[in-house]
Biopython code that builds the backbone (N, CA, C, O; Angstrom):
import numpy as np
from Bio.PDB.StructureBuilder import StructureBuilder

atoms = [
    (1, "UNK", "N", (0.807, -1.189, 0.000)),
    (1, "UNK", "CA", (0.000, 0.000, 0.000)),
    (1, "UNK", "C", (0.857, 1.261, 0.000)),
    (1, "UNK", "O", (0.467, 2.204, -0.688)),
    (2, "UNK", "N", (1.926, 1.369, 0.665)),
    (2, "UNK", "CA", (3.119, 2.334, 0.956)),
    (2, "UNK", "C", (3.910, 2.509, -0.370)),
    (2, "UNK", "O", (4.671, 3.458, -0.557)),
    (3, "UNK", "N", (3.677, 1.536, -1.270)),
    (3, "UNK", "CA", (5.056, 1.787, -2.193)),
    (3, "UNK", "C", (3.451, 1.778, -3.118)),
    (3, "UNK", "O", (3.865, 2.009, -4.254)),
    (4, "UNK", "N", (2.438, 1.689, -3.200)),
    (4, "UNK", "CA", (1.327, 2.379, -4.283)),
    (4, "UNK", "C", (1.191, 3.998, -4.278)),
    (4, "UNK", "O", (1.341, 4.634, -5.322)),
    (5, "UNK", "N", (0.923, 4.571, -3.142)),
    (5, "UNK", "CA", (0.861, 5.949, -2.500)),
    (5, "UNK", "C", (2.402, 6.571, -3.344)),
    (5, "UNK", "O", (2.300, 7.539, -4.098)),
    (6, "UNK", "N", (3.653, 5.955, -3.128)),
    (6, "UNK", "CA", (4.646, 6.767, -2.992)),
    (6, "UNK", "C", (4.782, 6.531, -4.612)),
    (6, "UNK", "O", (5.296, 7.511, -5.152)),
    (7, "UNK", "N", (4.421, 5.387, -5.590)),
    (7, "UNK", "CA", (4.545, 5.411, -6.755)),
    (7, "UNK", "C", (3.712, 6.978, -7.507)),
    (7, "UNK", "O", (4.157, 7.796, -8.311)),
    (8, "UNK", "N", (2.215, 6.874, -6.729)),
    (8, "UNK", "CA", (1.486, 7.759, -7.090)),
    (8, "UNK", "C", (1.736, 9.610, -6.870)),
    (8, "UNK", "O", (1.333, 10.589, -7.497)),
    (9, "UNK", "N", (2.495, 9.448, -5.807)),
    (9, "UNK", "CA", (2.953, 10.626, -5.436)),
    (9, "UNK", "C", (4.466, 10.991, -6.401)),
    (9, "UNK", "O", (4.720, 12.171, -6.643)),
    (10, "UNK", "N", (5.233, 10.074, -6.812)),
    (10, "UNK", "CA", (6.381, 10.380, -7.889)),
    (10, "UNK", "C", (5.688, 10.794, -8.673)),
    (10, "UNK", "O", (5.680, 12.010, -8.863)),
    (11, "UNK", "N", (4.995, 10.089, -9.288)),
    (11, "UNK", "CA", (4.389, 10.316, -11.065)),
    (11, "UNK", "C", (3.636, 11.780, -10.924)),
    (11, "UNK", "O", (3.777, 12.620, -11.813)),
    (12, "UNK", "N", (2.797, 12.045, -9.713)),
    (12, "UNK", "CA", (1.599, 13.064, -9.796)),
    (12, "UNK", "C", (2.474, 14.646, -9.742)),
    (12, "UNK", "O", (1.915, 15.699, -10.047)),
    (13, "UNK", "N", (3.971, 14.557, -9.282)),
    (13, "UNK", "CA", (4.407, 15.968, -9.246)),
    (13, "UNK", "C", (4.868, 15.956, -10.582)),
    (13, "UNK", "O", (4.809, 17.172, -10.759)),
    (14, "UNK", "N", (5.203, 15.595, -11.453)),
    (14, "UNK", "CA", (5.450, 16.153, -12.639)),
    (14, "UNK", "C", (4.288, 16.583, -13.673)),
    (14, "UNK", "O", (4.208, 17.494, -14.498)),
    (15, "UNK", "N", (3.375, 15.488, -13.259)),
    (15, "UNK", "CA", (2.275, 15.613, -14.418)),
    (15, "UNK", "C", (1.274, 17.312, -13.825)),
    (15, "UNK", "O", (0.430, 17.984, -14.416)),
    (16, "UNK", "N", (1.995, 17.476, -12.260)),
    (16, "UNK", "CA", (1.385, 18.649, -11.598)),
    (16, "UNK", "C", (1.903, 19.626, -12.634)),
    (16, "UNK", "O", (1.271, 20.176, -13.536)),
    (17, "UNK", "N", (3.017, 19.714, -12.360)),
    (17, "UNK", "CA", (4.025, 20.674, -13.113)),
    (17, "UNK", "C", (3.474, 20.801, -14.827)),
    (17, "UNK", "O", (2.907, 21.824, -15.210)),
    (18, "UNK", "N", (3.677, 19.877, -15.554)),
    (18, "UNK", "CA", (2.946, 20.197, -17.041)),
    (18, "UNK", "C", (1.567, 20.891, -16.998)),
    (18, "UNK", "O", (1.239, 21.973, -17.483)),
    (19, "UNK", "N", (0.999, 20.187, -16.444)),
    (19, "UNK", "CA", (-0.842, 20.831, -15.894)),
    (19, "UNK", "C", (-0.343, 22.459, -15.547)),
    (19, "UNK", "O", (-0.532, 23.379, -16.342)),
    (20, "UNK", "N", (-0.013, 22.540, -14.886)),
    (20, "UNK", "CA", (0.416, 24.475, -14.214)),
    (20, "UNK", "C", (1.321, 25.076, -15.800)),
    (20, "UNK", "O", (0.848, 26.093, -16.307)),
    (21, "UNK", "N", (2.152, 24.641, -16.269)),
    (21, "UNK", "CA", (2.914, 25.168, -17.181)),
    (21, "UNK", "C", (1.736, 25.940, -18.501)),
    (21, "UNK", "O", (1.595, 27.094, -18.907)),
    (22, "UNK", "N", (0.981, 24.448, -18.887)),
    (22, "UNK", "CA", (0.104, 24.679, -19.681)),
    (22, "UNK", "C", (-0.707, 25.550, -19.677)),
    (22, "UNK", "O", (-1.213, 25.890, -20.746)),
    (23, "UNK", "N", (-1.124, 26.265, -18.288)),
    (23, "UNK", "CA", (-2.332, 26.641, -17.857)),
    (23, "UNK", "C", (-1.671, 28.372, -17.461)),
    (23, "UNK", "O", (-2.311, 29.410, -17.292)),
    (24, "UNK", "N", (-0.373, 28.166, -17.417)),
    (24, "UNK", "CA", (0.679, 29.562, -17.519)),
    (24, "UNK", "C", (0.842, 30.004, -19.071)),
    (24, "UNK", "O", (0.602, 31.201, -19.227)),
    (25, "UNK", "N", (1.185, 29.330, -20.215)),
    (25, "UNK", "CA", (1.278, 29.336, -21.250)),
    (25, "UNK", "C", (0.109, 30.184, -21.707)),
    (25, "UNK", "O", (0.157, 31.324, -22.171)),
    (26, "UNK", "N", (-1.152, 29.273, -21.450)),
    (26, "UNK", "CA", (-2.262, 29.624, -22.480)),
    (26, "UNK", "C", (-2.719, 31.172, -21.947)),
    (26, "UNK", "O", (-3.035, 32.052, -22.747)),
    (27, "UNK", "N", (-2.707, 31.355, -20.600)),
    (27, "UNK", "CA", (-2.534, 32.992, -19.833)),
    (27, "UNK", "C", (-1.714, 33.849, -20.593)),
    (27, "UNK", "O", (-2.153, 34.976, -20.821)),
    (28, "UNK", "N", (-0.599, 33.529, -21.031)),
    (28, "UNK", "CA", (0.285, 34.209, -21.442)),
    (28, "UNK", "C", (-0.072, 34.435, -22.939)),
    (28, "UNK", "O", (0.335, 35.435, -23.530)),
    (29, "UNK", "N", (-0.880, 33.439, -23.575)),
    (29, "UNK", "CA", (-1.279, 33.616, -24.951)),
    (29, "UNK", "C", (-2.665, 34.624, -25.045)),
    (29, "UNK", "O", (-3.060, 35.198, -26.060)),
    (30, "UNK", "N", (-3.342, 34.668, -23.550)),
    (30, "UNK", "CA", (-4.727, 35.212, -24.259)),
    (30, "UNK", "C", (-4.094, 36.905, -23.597)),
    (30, "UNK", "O", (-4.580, 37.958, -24.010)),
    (31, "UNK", "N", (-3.219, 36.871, -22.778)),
    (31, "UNK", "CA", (-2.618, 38.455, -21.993)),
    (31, "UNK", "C", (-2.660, 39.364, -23.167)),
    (31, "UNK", "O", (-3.367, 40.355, -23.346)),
    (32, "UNK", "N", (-1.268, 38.533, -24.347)),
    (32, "UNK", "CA", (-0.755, 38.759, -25.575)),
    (32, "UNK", "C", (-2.286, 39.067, -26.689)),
    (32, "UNK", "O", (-2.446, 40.168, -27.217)),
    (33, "UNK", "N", (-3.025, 38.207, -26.839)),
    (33, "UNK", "CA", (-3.902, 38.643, -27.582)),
    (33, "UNK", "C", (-5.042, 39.983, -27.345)),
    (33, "UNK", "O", (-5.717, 40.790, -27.984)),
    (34, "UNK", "N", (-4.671, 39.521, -25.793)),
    (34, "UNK", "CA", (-5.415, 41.148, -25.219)),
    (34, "UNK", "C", (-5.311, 42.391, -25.495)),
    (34, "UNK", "O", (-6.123, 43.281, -25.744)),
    (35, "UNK", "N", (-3.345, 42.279, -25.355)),
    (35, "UNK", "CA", (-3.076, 44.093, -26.121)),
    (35, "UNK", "C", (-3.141, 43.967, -27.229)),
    (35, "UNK", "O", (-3.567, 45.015, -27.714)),
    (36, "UNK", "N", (-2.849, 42.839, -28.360)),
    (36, "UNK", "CA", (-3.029, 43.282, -29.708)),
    (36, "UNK", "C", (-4.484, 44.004, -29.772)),
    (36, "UNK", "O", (-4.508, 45.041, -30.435)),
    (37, "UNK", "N", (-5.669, 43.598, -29.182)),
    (37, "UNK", "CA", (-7.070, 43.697, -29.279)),
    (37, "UNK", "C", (-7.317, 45.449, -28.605)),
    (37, "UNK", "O", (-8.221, 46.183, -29.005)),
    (38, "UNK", "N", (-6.507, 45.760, -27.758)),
    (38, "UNK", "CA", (-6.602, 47.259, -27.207)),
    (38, "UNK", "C", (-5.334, 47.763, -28.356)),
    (38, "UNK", "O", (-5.605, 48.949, -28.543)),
    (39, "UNK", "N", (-4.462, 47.526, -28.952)),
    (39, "UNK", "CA", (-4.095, 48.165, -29.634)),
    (39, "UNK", "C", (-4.884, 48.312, -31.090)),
    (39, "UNK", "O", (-4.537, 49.119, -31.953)),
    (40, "UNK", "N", (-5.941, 47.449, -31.210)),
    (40, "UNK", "CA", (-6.299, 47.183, -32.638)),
    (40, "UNK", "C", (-7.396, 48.384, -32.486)),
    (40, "UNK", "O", (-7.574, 49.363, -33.211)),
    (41, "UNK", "N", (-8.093, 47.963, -31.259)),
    (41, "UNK", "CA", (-9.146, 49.237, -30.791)),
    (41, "UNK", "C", (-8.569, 51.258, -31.261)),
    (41, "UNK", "O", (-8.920, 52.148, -32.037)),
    (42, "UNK", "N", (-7.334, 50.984, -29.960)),
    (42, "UNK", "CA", (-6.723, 52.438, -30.187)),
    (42, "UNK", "C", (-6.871, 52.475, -32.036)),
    (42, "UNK", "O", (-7.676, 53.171, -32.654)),
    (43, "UNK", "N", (-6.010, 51.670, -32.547)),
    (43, "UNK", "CA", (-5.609, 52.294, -33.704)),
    (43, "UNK", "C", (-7.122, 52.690, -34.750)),
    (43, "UNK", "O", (-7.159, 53.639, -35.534)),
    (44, "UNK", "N", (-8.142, 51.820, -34.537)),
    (44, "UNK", "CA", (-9.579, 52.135, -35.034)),
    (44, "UNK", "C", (-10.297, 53.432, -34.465)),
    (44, "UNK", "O", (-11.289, 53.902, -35.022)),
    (45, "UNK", "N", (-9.898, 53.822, -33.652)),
    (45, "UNK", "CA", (-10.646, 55.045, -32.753)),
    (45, "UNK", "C", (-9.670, 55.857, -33.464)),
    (45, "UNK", "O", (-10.220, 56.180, -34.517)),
    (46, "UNK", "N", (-8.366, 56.404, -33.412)),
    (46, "UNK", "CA", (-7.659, 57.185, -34.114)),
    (46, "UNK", "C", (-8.145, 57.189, -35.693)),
    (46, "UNK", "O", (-8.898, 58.134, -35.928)),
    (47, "UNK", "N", (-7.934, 56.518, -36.581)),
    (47, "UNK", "CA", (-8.408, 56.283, -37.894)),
    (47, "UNK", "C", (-10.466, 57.150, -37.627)),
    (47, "UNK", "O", (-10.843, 58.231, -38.077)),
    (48, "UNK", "N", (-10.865, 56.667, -37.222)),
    (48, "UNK", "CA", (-11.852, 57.584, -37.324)),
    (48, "UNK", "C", (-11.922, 58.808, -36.959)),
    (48, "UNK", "O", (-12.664, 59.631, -37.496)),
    (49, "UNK", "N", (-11.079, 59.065, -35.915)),
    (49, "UNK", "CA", (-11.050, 60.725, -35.673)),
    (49, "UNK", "C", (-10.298, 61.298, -36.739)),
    (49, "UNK", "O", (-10.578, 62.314, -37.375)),
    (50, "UNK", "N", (-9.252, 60.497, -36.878)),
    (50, "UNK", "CA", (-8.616, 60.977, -38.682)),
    (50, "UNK", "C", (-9.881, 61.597, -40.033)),
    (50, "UNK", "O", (-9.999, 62.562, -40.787)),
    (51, "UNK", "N", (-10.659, 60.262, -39.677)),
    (51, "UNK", "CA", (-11.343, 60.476, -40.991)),
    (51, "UNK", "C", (-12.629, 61.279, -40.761)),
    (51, "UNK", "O", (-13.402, 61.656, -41.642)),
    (52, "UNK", "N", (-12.749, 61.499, -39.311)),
    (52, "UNK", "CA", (-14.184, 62.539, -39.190)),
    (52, "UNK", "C", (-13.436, 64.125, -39.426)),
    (52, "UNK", "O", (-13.984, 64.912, -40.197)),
    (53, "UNK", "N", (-12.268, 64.481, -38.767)),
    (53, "UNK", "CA", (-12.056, 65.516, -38.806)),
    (53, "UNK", "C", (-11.340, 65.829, -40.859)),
    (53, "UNK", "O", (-11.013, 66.919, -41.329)),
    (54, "UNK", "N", (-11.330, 64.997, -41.302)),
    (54, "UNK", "CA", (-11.353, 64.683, -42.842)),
    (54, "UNK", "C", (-12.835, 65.829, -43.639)),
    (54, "UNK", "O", (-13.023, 66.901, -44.215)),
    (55, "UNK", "N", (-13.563, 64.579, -43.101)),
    (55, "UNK", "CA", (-15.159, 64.875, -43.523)),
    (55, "UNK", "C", (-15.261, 66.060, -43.450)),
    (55, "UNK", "O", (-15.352, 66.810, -44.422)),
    (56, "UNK", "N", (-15.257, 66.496, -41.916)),
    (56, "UNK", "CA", (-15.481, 68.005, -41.274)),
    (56, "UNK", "C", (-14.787, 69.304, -42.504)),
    (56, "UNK", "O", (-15.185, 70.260, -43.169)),
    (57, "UNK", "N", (-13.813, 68.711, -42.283)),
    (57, "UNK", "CA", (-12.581, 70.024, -43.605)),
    (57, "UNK", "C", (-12.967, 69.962, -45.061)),
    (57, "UNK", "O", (-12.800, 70.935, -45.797)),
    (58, "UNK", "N", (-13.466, 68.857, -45.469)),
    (58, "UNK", "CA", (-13.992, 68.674, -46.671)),
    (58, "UNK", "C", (-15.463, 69.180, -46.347)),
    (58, "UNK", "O", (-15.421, 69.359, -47.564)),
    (59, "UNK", "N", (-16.585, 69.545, -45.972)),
    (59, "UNK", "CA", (-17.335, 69.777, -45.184)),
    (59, "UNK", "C", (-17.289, 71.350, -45.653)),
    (59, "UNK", "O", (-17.762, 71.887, -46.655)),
    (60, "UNK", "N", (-16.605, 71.840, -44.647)),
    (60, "UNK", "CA", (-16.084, 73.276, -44.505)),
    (60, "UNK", "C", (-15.559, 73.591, -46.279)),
    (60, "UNK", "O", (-16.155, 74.584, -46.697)),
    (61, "UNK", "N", (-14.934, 73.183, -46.982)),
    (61, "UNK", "CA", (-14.542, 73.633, -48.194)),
    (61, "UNK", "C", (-15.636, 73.819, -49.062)),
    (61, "UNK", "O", (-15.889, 74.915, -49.561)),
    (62, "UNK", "N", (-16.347, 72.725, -49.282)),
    (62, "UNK", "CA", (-18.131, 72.824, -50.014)),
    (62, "UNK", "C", (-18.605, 74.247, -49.278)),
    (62, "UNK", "O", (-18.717, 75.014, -50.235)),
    (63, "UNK", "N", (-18.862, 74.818, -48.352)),
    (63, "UNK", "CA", (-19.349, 75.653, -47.619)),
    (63, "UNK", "C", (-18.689, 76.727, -48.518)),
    (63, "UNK", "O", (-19.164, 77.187, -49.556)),
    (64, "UNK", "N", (-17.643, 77.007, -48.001)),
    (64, "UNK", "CA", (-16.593, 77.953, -48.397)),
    (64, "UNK", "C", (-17.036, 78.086, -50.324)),
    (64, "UNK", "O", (-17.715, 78.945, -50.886)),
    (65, "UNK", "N", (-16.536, 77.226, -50.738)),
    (65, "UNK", "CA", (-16.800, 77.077, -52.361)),
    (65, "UNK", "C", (-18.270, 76.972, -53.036)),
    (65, "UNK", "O", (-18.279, 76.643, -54.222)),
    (66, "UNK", "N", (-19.249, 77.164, -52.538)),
    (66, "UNK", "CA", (-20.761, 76.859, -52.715)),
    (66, "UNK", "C", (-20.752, 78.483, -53.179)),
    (66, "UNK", "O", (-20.017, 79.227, -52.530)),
    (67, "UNK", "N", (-21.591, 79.085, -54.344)),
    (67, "UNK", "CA", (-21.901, 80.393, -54.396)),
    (67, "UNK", "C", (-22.912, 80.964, -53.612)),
    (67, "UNK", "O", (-23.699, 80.215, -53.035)),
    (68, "UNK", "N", (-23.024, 82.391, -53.489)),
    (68, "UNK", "CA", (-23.853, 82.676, -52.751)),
    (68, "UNK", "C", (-24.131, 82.402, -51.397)),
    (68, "UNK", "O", (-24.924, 82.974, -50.649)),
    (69, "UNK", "N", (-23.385, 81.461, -51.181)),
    (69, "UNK", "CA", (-23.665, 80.728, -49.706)),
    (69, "UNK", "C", (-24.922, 80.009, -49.584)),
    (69, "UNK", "O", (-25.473, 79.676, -48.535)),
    (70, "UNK", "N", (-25.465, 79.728, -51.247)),
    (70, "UNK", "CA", (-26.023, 78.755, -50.697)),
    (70, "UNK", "C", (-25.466, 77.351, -50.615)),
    (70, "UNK", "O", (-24.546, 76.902, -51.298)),
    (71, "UNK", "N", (-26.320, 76.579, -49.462)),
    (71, "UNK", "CA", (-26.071, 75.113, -49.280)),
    (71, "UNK", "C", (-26.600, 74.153, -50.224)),
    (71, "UNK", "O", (-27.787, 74.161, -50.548)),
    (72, "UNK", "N", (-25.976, 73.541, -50.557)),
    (72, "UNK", "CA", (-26.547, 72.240, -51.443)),
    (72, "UNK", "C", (-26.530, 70.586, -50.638)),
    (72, "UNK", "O", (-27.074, 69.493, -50.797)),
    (73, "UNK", "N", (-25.777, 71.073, -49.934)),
    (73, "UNK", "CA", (-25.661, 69.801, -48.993)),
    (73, "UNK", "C", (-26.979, 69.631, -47.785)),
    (73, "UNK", "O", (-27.588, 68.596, -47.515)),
    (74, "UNK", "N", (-27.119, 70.649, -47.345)),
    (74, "UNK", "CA", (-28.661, 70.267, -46.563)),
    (74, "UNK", "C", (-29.913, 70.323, -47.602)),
    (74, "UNK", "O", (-31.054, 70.081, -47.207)),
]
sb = StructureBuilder()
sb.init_structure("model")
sb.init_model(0)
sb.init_chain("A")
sb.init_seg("    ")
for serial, (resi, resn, name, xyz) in enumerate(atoms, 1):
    if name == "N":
        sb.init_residue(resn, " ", resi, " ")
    sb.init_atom(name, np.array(xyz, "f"), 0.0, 1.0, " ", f" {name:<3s}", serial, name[0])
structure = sb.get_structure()
């Protein structure tokens, strides 16, 4: 019974160790996918303020270049 226990207790600390490694690994894979996902965000929020303040200036030029001041756009 003593040398079943102590067989079971050799084998169970390593297979402990792979189990924890694995379970460190895949943490470390979703951490990593996390900032790509806040950097993918930032860079989409920038690109639209790019392209609204775009609109806006193109916007403003129709205004500017319209005769008379009138609008054709509303």
């Amino acid at each position: 019974m003593v040398a079943t226990v102590t067989v079971i207790m050799i084998f169970s600390i390593p297979i402990v160790a792979i189990v924890t490694d694995h379970f460190q690994q895949q943490t470390k894979t979703k951490h990593n996918m996390l900032k790509d996902e806040i950097e993918l965000e930032k860079l989409k929020h920038e690109n639209y303020l790019i392209e609204t303040e775009k609109l806006r200036l193109e916007l403003d030029l129709m205004k500017v270049n319209s005769p008379s001041g009138e609008s054709k756009i509303l």
